[in-house]
C-alpha positions in Angstrom: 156.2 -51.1 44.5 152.8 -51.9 42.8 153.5 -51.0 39.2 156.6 -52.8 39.1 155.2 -56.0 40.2 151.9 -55.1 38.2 154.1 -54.7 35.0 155.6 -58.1 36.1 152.2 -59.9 36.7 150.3 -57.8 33.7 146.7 -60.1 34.1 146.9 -60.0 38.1 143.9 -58.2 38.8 144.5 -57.8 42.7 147.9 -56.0 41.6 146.1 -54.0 39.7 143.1 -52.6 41.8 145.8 -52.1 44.7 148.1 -50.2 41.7 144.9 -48.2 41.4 144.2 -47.2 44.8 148.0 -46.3 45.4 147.6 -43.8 42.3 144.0 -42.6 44.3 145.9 -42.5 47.3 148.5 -39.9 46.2 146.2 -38.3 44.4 146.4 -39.0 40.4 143.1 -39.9 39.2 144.0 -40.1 35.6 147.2 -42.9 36.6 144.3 -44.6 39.1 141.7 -44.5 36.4 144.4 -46.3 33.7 145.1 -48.8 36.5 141.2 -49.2 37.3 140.7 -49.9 33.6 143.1 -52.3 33.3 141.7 -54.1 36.1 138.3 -54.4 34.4 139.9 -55.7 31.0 141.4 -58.5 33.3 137.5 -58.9 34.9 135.3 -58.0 32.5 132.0 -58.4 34.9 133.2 -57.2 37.8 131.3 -53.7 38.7 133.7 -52.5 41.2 136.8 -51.4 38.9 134.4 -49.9 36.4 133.1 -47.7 39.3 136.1 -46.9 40.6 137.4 -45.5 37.4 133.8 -43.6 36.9 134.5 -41.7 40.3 138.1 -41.4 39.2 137.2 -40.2 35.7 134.8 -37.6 37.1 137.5 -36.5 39.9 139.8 -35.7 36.4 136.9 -33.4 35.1 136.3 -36.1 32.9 132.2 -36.2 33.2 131.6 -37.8 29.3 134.1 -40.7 29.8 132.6 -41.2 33.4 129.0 -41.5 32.0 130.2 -44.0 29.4 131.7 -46.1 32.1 128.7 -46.0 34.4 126.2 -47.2 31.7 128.8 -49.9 31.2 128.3 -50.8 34.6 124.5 -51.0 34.3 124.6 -53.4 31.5 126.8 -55.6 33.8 124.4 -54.9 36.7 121.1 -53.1 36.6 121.1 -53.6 40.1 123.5 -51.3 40.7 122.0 -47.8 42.0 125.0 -46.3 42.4 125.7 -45.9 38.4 
């Protein structure tokens, strides 16, 4: 239901966060992390896509990409101790 209405609506970023945690849901981190990222391009300083898509990214075995995306996230918000 998501993705059709997210292909609809492509710069809805609520479409595409709940796109994202449909993919996480049924388990496909590499769909979810796509969907995360897309999210972010829509919200560039919003933290909470890009850490999504890290934990997704590192769920994939994807550990490089995941690093790059957390140090992203730090220069958005050095607050952020999760990153």
């Amino acid at each position: 239901m998501f993705r059709k209405l997210a292909e609809a609506d492509p710069t809805n970023y609520d479409l595409r966060m709940r796109l994202a945690e449909t993919f996480r849901l049924q388990g496909d981190w590499g769909q979810a992390a796509e969907a995360w990222k897309a999210a972010s391009a829509i919200r560039p300083r919003e933290t909470a896509p890009l850490l999504a898509m890290a934990t997704a990214l590192e769920q994939s075995k994807r550990m490089a990409e995941a690093g790059a995306v957390y140090e992203q996230v730090l220069k958005i918000d050095s607050s952020q101790l999760v990153a």
